[in-house]
Every structure is written in structure tokens, then in C-alpha cells.
C-alpha positions, -999 to +999 in steps of 0.1 A: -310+533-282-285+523-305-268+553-328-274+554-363-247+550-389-239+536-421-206+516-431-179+531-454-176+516-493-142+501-487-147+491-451-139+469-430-099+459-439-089+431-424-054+417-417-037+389-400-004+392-388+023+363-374+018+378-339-011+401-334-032+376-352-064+394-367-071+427-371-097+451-386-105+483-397-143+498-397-150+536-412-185+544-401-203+576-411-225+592-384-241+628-371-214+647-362-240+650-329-236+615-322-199+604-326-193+605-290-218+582-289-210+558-311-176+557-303-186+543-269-207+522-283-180+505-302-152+502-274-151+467-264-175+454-292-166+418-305-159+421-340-184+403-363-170+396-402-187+370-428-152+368-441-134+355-410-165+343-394-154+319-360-117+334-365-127+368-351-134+350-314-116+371-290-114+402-316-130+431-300-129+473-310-096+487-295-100+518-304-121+549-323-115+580-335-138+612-350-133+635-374-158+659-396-169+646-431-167+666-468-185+694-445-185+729-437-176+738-405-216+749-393-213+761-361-207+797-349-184+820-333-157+794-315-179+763-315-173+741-346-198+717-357-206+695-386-230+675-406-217+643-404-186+626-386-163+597-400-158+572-373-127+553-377-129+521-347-096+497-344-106+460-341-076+433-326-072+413-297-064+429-263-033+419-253-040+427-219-056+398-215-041+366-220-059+331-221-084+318-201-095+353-195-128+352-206-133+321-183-126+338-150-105+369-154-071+352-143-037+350-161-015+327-153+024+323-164+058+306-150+092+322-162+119+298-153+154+308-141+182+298-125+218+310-110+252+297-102+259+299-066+297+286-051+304+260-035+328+258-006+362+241-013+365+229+018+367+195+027+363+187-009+388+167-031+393+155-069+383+119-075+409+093-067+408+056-082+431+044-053+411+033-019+441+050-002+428+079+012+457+096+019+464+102-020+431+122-022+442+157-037+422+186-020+409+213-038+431+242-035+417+271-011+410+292-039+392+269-065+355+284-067+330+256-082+295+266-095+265+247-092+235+260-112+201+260-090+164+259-112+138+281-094+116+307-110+086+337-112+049+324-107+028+355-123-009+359-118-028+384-132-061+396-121-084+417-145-115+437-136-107+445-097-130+472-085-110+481-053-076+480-049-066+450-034-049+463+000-051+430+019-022+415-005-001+440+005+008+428+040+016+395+023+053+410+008+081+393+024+060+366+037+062+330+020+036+305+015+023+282+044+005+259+025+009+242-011+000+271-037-020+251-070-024+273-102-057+284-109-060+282-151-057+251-177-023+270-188+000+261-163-015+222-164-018+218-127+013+233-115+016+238-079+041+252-056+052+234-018+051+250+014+077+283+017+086+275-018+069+310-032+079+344-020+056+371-024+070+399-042+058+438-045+023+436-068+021+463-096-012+479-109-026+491-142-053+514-141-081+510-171-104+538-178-139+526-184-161+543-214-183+558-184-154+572-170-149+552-144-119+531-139-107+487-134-078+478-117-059+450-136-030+434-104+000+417-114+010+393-085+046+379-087+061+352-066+095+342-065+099+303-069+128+286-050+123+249-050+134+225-019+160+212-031+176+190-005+153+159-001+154+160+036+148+199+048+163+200+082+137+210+113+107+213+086+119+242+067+120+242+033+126+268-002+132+301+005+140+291+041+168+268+035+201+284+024+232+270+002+254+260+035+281+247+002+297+218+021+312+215+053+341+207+072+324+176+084+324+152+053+293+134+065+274+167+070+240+163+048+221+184+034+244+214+022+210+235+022+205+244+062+180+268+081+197+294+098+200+291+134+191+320+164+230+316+180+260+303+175+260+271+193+256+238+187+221+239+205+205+269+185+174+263+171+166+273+140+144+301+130+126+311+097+145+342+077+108+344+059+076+337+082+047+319+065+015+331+060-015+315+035-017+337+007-056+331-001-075+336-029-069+363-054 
């Protein structure tokens, strides 16, 4: 049954801050016998205030502490005990969990990057007014160009996993077989082509439970290389095509190319990253 206490004259103190939003502060008095109790009680209790009232959605107890209260220590030899215990209990949200959490225990986010790779002087000239071709002026040998290529991290985060998920570890170094679509409103619909994701090492968070048991909230991060020629040579496509920069050949297109298994002309291209469907997570 529920433990006993009575609230503090001064408590709760509540506070809103630019970017931790709400938080609170309870001081409840207890049996020293019971704090143990009540602090489990209160560990992952939604906060409930007249004062912010529907504000406090989301606002749950972070965090409690015991110590004695105006008493005597009343226990014997070693042992201390007291009368009473002041129970001091953290209210905010938990950061660990992002939005849309409560709907299904995913977090979703997309971190956009890009890089400058080189491209090849070969074969390439400044622009000429003139439709002589012979007064083209070639790039000197040296002259390194950069183009700047968009890609980007697709992050999902699962909360609450009983078991450590070791079937998503055999899908590191793989890329996606088949078109990837976010699973939260946050990302509105986002989805990802066909070998345009590379799965990257997972981390995991251990979270000890109240009964002493313990959640495992897993990070998943993909690496996002879009298809950026718009006709991928032999079916291949993101992280399987690479920046071939130009080419001796002028009419040579696309400058992104699969790698081939030889040398010559006849080779047929293989996939640096094999494709695999990532499932569900």
C-alpha cells in the first residue's frame, strides 16, 4: 500500500527554465522506516501541480534523496535510526527521452553534413566564349577543385529493450537493401533509398530499474550518402557508388562509378558494401 507522508510548508518550488523547461522540488516528511520506500515510490512519478496544471505533461520524479529529521540518532551500537526522514524528490523532464516517446518508445533524428571531395583536373578546362576549341585553356595538373557533397547521420533510438539486441549487430558494414522510411511524426516522412544508409557500430545505455533490475536504451546510427548521379551505373547506388572526379574521356557520365572486380574494360562491377534489409527495430 501506499507510504504515508506529509508535504513540507514551503514545498513544492517550481521553476521554468529556457531549456530544461519545468522543474520541481517536493520535501516530504516520512518514517525514517519507510524512506526507502517512498523513494521508489516516487521515481518515475508524473508530477501533479494546481499551479502549472497541463504544463507539467511529460514532468516526472528524477530523482530522491533521504536524510534524518530534527531527530536523535535512536538506534544502538553501529546501526543509526531515526524518527522521521526528510525526503527530498527532483521533478523535470527526462531528457533521455526525446519526442514521440511516450507514443512508442522510438527517437528519431537526422544530423546533416557534408564534405569537399577533389575533383580531377583532367580533361577539364576554363570556360571559353570562342567555339574554337583549340583556344580552350586546360586546367593546370596541379589545380585541386572542391565540390561539396550533402549526406548525413539517421539516429534512432530505442528505449525500454529487455534483451540486448544482438541480431543488429551482424548488420555493421552492411547497407540497406530496401528503402528505409522513418518511424516517428518528427522526421515528417523522411525516407532513405536503397544502399543509401550504412549501418554503423550501435551504442548502449544501461538504466537501472527501482527493483533493481535493469532497460537497455540502443542508439542506432546510419550513415547517409545520397545517390547522387541520376543514372547509377549497373544498379548501384549511395554508398556503393564512388567520386570517379572526371575522366579522360570528356563524354564519360556519371563521375560517381561502382568499382569494378579487374582491370579491364569487361570487369563487372561488384558492391564495396553488400545489402542486407535492416528490419524492424
Amino acid at each position: 500500500m501506499p507510504i504515508s507522508y506529509e508535504e513540507m510548508h514551503g514545498s513544492p518550488q517550481e521553476a521554468l527554465n529556457i531549456n530544461t523547461g519545468w522543474t520541481a522540488t517536493r520535501q516530504l516528511l516520512c518514517d525514517w522506516d519507510d524512506r526507502d520506500e517512498l523513494m521508489i515510490e516516487l521515481l518515475g512519478e508524473e508530477y501533479d501541480s494546481l499551479i502549472l496544471g497541463t504544463g507539467t505533461v511529460g514532468i516526472v520524479c528524477l530523482n530522491a534523496a533521504a536524510t534524518p529529521f530534527n531527530a536523535e540518532q535512536q538506534g544502538t551500537g553501529d546501526v543509526a535510526a531515526y524518527e522521521k526522514a526528510l525526503v527530498t524528490a527532483n521533478y523535470g523532464r527526462d531528457t533521455q527521452q526525446g519526442p514521440d516517446v511516450a507514443a512508442g518508445d522510438y527517437f528519431e533524428d537526422f544530423v546533416p553534413t557534408a564534405e569537399f571531395l577533389t575533383v580531377d583536373s583532367t580533361a577539364k578546362f576554363w570556360k571559353y566564349d570562342s567555339a574554337d576549341k583549340t583556344k580552350r585553356v586546360p586546367l593546370a595538373a596541379n589545380t585541386s577543385l572542391g565540390k561539396l557533397f550533402a549526406g548525413g547521420d539517421y539516429i534512432l533510438k530505442r528505449f525500454g529493450l529487455t534483451a540486448y539486441p544482438t541480431s543488429k549487430l551482424s548488420l555493421i558494414g552492411y547497407v540497406n537493401s530496401d528503402v528505409v522510411a522513418t518511424r516517428t511524426s518528427y522526421l515528417n516522412g523522411l525516407t532513405f533509398a536503397a544502399q543509401t544508409l550504412l549501418f554503423m557500430p550501435p551504442t548502449m545505455e544501461y538504466v537501472l530499474q527501482p527493483d533493481g533490475s535493469y532497460l537497455i536504451n540502443a542508439t542506432y546510427r546510419m550513415n547517409y550518402k545520397p545517390t547522387v548521379s541520376t543514372t547509377p551505373v549497373g544498379g548501384f547506388a549511395g554508398h556503393n557508388l564512388f567520386w570517379f572526379g572526371g575522366s579522360k574521356n570528356p563524354t564519360l557520365d556519371p563521375d560517381w562509378l561502382p568499382i569494378l572486380n579487374d582491370v579491364g574494360a569487361t570487369g563487372t562491377p561488384v558492391p564495396v558494401y553488400k545489402s542486407t534489409a535492416f528490419g524492424t527495430f
